[in-house]
ZADO-1210 file (C-alpha; in nm, 4 decimals, padded with zeros to 6 digits):
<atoms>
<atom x="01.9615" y="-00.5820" z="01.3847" code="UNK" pos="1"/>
<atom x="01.6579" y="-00.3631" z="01.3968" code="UNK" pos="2"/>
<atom x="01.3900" y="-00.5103" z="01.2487" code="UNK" pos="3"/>
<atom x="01.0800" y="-00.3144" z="01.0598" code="UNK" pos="4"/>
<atom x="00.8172" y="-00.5233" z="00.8627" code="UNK" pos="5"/>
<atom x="00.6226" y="-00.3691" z="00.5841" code="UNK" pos="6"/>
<atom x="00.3095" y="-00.4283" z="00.3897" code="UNK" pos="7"/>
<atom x="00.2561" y="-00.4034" z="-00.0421" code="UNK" pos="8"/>
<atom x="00.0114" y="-00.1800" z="-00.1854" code="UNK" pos="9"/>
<atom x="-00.2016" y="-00.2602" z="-00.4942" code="UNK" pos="10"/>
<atom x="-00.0463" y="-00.3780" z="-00.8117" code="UNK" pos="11"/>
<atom x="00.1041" y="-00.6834" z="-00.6199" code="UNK" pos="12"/>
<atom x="-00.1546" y="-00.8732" z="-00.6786" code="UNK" pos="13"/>
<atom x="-00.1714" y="-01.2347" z="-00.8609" code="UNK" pos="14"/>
<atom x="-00.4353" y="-01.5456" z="-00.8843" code="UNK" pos="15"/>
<atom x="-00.3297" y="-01.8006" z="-00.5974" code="UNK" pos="16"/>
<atom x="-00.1540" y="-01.5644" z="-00.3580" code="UNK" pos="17"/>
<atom x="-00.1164" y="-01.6955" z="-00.0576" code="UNK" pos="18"/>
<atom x="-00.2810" y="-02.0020" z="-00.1161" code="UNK" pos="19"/>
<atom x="00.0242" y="-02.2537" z="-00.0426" code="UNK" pos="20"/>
<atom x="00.0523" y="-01.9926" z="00.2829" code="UNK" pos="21"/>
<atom x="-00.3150" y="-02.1184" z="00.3863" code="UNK" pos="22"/>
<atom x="-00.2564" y="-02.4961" z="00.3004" code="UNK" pos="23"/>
<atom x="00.0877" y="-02.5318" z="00.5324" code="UNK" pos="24"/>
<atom x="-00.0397" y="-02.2911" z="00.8166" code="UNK" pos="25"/>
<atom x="-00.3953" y="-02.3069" z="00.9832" code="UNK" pos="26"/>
<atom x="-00.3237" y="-01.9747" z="01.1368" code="UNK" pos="27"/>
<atom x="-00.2735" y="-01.8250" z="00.7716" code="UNK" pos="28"/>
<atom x="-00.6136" y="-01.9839" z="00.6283" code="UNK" pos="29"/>
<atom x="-00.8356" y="-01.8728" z="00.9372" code="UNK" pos="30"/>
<atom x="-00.7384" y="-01.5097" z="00.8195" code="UNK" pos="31"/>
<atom x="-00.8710" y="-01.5547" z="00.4791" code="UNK" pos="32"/>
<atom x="-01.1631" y="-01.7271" z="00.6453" code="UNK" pos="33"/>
<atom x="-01.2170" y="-01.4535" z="00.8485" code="UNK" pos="34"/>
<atom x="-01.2161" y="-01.2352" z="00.5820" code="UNK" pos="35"/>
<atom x="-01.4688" y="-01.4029" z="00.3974" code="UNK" pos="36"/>
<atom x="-01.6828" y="-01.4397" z="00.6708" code="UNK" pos="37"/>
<atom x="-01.6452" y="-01.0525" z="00.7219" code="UNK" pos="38"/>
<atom x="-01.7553" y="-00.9680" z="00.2873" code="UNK" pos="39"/>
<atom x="-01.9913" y="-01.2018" z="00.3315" code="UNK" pos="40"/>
<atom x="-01.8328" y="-01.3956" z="00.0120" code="UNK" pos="41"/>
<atom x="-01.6037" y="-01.5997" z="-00.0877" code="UNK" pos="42"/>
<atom x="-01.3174" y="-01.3943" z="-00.1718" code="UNK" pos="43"/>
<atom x="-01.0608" y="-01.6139" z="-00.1061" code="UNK" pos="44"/>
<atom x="-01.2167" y="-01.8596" z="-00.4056" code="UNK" pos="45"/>
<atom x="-01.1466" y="-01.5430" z="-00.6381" code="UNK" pos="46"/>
<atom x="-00.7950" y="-01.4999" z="-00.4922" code="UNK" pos="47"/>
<atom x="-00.6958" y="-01.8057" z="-00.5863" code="UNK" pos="48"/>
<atom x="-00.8525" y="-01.9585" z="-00.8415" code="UNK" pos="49"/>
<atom x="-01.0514" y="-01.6546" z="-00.9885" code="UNK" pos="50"/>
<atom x="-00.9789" y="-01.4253" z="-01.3144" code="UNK" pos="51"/>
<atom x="-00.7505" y="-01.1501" z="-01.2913" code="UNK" pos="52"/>
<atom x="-00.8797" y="-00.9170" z="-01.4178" code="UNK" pos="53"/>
<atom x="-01.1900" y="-00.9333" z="-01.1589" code="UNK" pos="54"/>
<atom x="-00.9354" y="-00.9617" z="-00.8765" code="UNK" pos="55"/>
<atom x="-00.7352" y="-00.6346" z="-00.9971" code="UNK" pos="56"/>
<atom x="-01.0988" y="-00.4467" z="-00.9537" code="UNK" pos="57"/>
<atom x="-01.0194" y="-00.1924" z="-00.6874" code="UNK" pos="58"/>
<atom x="-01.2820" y="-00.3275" z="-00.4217" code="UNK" pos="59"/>
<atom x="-01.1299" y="-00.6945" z="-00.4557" code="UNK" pos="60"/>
<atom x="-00.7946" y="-00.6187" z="-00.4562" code="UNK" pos="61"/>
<atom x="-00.7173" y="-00.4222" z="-00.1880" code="UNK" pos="62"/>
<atom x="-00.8891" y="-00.6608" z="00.0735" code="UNK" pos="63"/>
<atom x="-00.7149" y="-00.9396" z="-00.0888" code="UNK" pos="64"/>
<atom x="-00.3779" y="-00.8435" z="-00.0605" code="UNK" pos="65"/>
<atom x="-00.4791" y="-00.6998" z="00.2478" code="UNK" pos="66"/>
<atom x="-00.5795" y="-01.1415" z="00.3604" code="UNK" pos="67"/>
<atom x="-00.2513" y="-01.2249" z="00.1748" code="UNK" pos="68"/>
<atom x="-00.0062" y="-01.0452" z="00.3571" code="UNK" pos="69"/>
<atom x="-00.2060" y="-01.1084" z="00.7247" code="UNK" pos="70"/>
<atom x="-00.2032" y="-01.4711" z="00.6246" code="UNK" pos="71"/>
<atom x="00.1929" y="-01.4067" z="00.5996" code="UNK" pos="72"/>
<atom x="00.2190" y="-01.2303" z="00.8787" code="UNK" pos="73"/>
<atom x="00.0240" y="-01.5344" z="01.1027" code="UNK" pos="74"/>
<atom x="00.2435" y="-01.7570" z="00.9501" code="UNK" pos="75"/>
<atom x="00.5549" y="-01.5691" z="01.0457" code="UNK" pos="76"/>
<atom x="00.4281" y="-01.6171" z="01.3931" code="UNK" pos="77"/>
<atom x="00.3728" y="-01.9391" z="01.3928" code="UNK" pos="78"/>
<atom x="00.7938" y="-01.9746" z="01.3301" code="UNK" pos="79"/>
<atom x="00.8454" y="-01.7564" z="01.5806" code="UNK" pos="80"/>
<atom x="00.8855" y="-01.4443" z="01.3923" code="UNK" pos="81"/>
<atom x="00.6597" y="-01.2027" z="01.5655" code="UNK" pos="82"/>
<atom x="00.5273" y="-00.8520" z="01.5979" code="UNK" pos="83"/>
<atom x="00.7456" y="-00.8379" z="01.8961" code="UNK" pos="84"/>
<atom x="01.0957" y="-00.8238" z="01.6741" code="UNK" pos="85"/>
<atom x="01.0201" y="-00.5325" z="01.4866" code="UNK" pos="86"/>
<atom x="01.0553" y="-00.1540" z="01.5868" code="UNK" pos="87"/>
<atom x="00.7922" y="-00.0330" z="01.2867" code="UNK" pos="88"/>
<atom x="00.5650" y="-00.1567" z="01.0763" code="UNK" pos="89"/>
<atom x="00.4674" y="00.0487" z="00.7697" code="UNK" pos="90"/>
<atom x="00.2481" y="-00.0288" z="00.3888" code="UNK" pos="91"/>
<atom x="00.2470" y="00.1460" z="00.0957" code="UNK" pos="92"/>
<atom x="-00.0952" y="00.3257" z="00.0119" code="UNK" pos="93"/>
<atom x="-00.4101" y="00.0378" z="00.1355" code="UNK" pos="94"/>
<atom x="-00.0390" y="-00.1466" z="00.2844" code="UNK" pos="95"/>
<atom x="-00.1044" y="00.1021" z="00.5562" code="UNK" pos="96"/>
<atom x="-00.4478" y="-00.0856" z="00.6315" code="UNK" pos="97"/>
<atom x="-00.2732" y="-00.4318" z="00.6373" code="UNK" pos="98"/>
<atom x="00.0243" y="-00.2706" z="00.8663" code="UNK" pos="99"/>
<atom x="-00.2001" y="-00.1583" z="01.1195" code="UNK" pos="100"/>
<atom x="-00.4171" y="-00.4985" z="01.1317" code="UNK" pos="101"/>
<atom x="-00.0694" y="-00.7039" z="01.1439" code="UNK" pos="102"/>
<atom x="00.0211" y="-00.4427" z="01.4487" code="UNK" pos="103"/>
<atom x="-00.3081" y="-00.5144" z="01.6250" code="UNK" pos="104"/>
<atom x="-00.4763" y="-00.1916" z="01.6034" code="UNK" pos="105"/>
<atom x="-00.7365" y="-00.3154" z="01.3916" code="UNK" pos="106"/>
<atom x="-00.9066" y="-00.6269" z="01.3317" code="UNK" pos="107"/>
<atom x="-00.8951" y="-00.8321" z="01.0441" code="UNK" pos="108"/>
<atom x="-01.2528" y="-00.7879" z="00.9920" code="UNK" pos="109"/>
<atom x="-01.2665" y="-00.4617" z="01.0279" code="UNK" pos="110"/>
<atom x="-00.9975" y="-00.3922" z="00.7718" code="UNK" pos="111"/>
<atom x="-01.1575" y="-00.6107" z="00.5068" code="UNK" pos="112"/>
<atom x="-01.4931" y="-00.4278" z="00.5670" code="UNK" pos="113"/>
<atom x="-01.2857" y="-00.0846" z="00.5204" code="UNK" pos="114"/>
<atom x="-01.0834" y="-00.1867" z="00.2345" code="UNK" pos="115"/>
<atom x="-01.3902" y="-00.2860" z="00.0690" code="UNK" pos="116"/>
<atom x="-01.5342" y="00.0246" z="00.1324" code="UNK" pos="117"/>
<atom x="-01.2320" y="00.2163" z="00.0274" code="UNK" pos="118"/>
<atom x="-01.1578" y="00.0715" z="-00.2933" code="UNK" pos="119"/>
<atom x="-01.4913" y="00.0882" z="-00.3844" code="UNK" pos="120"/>
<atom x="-01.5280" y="00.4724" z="-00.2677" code="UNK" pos="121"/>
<atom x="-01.2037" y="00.5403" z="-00.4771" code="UNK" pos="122"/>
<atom x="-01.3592" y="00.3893" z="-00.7757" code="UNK" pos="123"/>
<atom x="-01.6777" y="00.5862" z="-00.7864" code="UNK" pos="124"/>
<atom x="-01.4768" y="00.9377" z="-00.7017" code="UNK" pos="125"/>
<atom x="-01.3952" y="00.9615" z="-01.0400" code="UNK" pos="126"/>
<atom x="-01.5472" y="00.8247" z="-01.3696" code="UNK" pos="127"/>
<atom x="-01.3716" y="00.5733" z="-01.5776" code="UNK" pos="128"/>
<atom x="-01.1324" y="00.6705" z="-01.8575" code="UNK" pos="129"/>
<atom x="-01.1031" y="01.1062" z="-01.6341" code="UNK" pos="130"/>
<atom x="-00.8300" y="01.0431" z="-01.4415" code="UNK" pos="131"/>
<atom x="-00.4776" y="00.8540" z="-01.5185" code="UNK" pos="132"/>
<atom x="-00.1591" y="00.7869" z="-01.3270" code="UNK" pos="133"/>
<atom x="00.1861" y="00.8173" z="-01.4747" code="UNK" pos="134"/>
<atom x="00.5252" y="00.6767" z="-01.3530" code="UNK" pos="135"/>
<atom x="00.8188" y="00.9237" z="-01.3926" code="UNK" pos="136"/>
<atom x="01.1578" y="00.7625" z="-01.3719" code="UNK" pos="137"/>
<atom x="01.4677" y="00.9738" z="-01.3467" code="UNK" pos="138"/>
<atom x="01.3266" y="01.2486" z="-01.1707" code="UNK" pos="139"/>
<atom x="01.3382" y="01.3653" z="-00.8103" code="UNK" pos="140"/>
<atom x="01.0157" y="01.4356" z="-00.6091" code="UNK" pos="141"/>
<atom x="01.0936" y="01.7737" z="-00.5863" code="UNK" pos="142"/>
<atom x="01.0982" y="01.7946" z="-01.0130" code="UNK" pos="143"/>
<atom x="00.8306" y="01.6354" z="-01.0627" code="UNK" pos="144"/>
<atom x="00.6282" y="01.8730" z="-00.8071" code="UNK" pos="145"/>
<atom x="00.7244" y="02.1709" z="-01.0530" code="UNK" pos="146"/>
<atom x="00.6740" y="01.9056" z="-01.3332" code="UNK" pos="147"/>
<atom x="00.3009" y="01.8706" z="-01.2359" code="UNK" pos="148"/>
<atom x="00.2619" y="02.2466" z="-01.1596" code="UNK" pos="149"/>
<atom x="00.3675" y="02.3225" z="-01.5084" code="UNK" pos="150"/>
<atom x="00.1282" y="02.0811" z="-01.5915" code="UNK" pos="151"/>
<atom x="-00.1636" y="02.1494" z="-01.4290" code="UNK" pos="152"/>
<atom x="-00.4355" y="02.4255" z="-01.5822" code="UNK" pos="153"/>
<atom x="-00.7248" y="02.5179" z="-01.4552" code="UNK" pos="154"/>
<atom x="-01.0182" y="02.2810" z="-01.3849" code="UNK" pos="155"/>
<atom x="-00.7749" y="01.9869" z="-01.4332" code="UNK" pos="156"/>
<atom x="-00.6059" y="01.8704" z="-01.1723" code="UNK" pos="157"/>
<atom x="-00.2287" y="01.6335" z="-01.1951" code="UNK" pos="158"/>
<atom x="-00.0140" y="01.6048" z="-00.8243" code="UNK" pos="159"/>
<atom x="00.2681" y="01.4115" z="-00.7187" code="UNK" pos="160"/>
<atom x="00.1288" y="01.1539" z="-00.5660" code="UNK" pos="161"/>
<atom x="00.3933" y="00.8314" z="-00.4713" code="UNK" pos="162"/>
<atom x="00.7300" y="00.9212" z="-00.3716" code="UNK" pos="163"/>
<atom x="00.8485" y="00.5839" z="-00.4043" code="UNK" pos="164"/>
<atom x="01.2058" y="00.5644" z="-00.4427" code="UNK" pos="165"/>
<atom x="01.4748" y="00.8086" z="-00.5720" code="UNK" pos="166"/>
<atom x="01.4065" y="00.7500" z="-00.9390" code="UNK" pos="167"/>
<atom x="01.0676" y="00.6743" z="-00.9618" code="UNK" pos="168"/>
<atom x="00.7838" y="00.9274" z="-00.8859" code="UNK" pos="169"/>
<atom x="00.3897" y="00.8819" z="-00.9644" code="UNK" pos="170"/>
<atom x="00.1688" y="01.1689" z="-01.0882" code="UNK" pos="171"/>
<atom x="-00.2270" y="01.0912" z="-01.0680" code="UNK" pos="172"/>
<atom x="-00.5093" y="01.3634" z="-01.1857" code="UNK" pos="173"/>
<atom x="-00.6907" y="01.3949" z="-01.4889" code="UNK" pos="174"/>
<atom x="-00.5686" y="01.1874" z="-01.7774" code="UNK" pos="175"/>
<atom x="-00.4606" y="01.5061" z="-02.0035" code="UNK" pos="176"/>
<atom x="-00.2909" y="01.6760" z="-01.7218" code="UNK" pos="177"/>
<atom x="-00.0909" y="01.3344" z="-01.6363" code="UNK" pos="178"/>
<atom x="-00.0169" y="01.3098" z="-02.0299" code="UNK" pos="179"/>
<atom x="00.1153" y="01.6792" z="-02.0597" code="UNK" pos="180"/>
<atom x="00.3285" y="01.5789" z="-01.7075" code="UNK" pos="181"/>
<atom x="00.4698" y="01.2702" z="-01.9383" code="UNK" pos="182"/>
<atom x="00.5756" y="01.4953" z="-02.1834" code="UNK" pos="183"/>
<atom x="00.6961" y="01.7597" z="-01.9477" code="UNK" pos="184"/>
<atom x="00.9054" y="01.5367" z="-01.7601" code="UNK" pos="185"/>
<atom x="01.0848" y="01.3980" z="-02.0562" code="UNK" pos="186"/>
<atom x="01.1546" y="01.7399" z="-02.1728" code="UNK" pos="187"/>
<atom x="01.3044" y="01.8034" z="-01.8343" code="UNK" pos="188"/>
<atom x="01.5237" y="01.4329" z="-01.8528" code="UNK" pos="189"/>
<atom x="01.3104" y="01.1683" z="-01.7202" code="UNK" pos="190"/>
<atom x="01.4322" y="00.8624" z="-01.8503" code="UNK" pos="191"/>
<atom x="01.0572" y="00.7201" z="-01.9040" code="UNK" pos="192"/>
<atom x="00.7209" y="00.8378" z="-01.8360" code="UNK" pos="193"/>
<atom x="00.4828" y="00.5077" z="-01.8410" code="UNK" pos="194"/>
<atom x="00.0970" y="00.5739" z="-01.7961" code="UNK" pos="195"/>
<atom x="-00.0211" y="00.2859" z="-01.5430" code="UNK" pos="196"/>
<atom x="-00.2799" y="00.0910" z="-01.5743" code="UNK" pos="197"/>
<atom x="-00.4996" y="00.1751" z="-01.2945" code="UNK" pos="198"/>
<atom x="-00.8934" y="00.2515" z="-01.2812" code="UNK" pos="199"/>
<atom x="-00.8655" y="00.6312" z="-01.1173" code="UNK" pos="200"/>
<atom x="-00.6371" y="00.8681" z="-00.9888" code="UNK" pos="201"/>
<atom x="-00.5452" y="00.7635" z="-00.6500" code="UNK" pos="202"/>
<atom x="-00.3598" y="01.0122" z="-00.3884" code="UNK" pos="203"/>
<atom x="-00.4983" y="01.3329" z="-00.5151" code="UNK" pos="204"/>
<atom x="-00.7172" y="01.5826" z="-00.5147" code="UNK" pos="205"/>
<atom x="-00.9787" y="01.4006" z="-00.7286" code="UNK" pos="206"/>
<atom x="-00.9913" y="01.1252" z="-00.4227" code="UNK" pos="207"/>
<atom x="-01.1927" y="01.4354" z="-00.1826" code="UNK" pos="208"/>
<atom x="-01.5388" y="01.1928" z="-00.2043" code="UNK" pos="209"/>
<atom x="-01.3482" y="00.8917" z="-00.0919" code="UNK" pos="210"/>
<atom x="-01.2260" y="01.0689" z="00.1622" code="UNK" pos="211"/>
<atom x="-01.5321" y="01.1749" z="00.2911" code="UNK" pos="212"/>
<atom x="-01.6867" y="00.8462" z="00.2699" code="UNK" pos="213"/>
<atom x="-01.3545" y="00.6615" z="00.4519" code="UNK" pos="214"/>
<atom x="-01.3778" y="00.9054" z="00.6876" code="UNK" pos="215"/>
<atom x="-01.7537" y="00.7940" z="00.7744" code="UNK" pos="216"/>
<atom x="-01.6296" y="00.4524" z="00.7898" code="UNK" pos="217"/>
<atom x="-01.3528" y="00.4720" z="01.0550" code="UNK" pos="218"/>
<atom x="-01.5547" y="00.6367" z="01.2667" code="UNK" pos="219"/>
<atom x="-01.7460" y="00.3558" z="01.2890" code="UNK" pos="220"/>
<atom x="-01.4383" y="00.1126" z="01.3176" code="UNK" pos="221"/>
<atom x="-01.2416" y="00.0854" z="01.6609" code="UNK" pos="222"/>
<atom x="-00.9063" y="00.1611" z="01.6490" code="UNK" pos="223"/>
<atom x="-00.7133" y="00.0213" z="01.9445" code="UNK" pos="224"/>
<atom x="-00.2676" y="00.1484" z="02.0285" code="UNK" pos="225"/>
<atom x="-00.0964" y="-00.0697" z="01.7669" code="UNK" pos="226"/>
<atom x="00.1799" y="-00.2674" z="01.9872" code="UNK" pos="227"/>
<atom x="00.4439" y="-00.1159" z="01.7130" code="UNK" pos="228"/>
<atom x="00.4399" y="00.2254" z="01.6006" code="UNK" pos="229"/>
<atom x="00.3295" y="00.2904" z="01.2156" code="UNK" pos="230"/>
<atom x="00.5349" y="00.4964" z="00.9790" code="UNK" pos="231"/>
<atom x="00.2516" y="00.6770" z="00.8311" code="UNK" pos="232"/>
<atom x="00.2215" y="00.7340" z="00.4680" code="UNK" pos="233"/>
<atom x="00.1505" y="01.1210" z="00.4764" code="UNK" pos="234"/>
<atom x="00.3732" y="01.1432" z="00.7677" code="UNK" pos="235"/>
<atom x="00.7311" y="00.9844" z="00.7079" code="UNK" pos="236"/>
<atom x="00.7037" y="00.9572" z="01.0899" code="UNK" pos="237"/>
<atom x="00.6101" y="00.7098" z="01.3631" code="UNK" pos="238"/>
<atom x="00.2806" y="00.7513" z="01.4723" code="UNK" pos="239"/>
<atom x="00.0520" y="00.5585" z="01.7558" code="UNK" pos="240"/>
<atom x="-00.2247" y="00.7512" z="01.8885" code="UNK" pos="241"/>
<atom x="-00.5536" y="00.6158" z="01.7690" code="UNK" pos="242"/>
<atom x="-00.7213" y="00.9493" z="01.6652" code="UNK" pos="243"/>
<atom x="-00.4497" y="01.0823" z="01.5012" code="UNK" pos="244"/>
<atom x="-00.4156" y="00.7736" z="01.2562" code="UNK" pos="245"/>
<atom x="-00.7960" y="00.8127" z="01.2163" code="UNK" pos="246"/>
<atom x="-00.7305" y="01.1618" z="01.0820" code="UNK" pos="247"/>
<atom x="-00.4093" y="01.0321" z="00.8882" code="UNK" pos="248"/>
<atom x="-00.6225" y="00.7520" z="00.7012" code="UNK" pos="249"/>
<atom x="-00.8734" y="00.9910" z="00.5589" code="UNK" pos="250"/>
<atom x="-00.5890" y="01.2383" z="00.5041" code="UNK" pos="251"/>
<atom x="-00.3711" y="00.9324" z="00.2664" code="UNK" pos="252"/>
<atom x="-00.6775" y="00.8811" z="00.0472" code="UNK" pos="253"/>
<atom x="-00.5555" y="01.2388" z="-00.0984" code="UNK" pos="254"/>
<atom x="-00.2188" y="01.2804" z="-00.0252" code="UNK" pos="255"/>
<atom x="00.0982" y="01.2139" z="-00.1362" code="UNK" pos="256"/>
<atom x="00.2637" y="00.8254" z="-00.0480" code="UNK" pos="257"/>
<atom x="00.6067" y="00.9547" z="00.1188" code="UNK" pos="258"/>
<atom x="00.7585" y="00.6268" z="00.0784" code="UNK" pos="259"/>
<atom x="01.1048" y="00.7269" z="00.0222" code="UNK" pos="260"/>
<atom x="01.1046" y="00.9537" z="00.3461" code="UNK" pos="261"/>
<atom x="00.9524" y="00.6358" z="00.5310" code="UNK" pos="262"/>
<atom x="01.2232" y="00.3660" z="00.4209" code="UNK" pos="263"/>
<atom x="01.4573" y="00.6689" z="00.5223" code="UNK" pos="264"/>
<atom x="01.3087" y="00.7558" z="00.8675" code="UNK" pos="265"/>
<atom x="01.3130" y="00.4398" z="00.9854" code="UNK" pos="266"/>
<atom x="01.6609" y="00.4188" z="00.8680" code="UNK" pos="267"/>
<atom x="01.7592" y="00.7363" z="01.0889" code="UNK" pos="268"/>
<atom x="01.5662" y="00.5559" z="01.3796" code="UNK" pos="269"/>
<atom x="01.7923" y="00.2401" z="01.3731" code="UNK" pos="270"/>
<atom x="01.5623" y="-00.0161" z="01.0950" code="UNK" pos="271"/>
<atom x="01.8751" y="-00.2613" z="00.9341" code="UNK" pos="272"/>
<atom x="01.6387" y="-00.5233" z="00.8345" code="UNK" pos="273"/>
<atom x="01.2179" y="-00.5127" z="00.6753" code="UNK" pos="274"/>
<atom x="01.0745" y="-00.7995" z="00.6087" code="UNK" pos="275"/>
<atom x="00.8295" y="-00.7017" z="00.3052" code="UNK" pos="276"/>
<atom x="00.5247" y="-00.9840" z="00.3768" code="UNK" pos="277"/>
<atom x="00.2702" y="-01.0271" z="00.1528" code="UNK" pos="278"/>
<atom x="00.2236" y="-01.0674" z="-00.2261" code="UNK" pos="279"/>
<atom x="00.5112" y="-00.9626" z="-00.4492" code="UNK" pos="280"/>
<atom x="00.8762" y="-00.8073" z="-00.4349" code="UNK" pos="281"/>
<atom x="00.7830" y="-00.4384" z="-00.5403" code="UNK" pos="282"/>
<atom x="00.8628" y="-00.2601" z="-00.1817" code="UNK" pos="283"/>
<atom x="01.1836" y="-00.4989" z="-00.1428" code="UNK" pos="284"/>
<atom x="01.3247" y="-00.2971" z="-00.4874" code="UNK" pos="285"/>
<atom x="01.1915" y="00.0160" z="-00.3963" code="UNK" pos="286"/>
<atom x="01.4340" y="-00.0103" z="-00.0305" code="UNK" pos="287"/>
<atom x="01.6814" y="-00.1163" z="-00.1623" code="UNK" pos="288"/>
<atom x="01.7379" y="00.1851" z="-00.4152" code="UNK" pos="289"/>
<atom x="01.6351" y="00.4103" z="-00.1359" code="UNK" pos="290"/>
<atom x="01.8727" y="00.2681" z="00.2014" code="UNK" pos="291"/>
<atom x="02.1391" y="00.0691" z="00.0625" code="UNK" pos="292"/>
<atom x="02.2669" y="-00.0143" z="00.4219" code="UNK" pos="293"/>
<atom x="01.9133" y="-00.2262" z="00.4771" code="UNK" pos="294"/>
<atom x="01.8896" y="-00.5452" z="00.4460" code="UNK" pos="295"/>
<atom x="01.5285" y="-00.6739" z="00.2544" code="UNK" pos="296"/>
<atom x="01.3473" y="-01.0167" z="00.2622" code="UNK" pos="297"/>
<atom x="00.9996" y="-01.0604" z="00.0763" code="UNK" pos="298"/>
<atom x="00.8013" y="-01.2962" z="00.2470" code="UNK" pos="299"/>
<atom x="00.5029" y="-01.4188" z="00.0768" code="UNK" pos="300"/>
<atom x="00.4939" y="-01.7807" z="-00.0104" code="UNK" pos="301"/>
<atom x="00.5965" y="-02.1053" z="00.2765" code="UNK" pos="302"/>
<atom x="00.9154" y="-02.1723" z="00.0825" code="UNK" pos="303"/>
<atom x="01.0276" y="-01.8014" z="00.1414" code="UNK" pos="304"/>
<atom x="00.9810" y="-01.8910" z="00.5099" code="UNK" pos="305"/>
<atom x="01.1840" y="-02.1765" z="00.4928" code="UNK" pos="306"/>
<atom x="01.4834" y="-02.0171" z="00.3669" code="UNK" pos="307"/>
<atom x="01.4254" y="-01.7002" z="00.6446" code="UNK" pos="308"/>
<atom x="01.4306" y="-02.0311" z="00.9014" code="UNK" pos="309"/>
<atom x="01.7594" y="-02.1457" z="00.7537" code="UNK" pos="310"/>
</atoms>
């Protein structure tokens, strides 16, 4: 089989992820050590023994699921799972971040240093309680494009912006644009349309100061060849060149999460089996109502592990 292993976006995250991963492998706690050394705090404390609702802050959560699934990752190696198995790698949204550290191309401090930077950077883009994200389920991606053109009027913004699977599409923009796109889409025969609760409207055109801030940041960052070729987010195609995934990072921070197209290119190119590793199941559903024909194993936790070893 050819393997692909992917990487969860925000929203997976829980209090004690990854914990048991650091207590059974050393490998898997030096990364959140490394991690902590990088923030210069003790993130890991928060991860696992902290309050939710601090750890669901963007700027916490997207380096700590970041640690959590290159904890997994190390641990995979350690069992003799490695980088060297698998044709892609790919993440959902910040999963892209944790994709190309697990693939080598950038370091685990580096990423944690970004990550914080990015989640905080997509935080102040847009005030609290302007912008909203909606989930439409039941509609295509190419609906709910004309759903959020219908939507839209001028000076507020709403975009597709997460293509996850073939019945679930996310809008993000201001929060009465995303509203009139909830009622739109049910008018049109989406099944539900759920506003999510997230802090601002990622993966559109409100996100233009993060991107101008990430896009300070990683050119300060090396950014070596990763040793497997990333399915890029904006892309829905392999991509290894250094600069160009540069360019593509700053570019995801306002476009539109193609992670249908992904789970299917890498399904044209061969991928049977992804390991999701990390924190949660979410991408393991989202494959398996995209590619029926692949196979899907979360990997998150030592015991999860154990049963891949058996």
């Amino acid at each position: 089989m050819t393997r692909a292993l992917v990487f969860p976006g925000q929203g997976a995250q829980t209090i004690g992820m990854g914990k048991a991963l650091a207590e059974a492998y050393p490998s898997a706690k030096a990364v959140f050590d490394e991690v902590d050394d990088a923030l210069e705090e003790s993130l890991s404390s928060l991860i696992w023994d902290g309050d939710i609702d601090a750890l669901t802050l963007t700027q916490n959560a997207q380096p700590a699921l970041m640690a959590t699934s290159l904890a997994a990752m190390r641990a995979l190696e350690a069992e003799g799972f490695g980088l060297d198995q698998a044709a892609f790698v790919a993440g959902h949204s910040l999963g892209e971040y944790s994709a190309l550290a697990a693939a080598g191309a950038l370091s685990v401090a580096d990423t944690a240093r970004l990550l914080r930077t990015r989640g905080l950077a997509m935080q102040q883009a847009v005030p609290v309680g302007i912008g909203a994200m909606a989930a439409l389920l039941g509609l295509d991606f190419e609906t709910v494009k004309e759903v959020a053109a219908e939507a839209a009027s001028e000076g507020e913004v709403v975009q597709a912006a997460n293509d996850n699977d073939p019945g679930q599409v996310v809008v993000s923009g201001h929060k009465a644009a995303v509203e009139r796109a909830c009622e739109i889409a049910k008018a049109k025969g989406a099944k539900r349309a759920v506003l999510l609760p997230v802090s601002a409207p990622f993966h559109c055109s409100l996100m233009e100061p993060a991107a101008t801030v990430m896009a300070e940041a990683l050119d300060d960052v090396e950014i070596l060849t990763p040793r497997v070729p990333l399915v890029a987010n904006v892309l829905a195609a392999q991509v290894s060149d250094p600069a160009t995934i540069r360019s593509l990072l700053v570019e995801q921070i306002t476009g539109s999460v193609r992670w249908r197209e992904s789970v299917g290119y890498m399904a044209q190119n061969g991928v049977t089996e992804i390991f999701e590793v990390g924190a949660g199941k979410a991408l393991s559903g989202m494959i398996r109502r995209i590619e029926k024909s692949i196979s899907c194993t979360a990997l998150g936790t030592p015991d999860d592990i154990a049963k891949l070893k058996a």
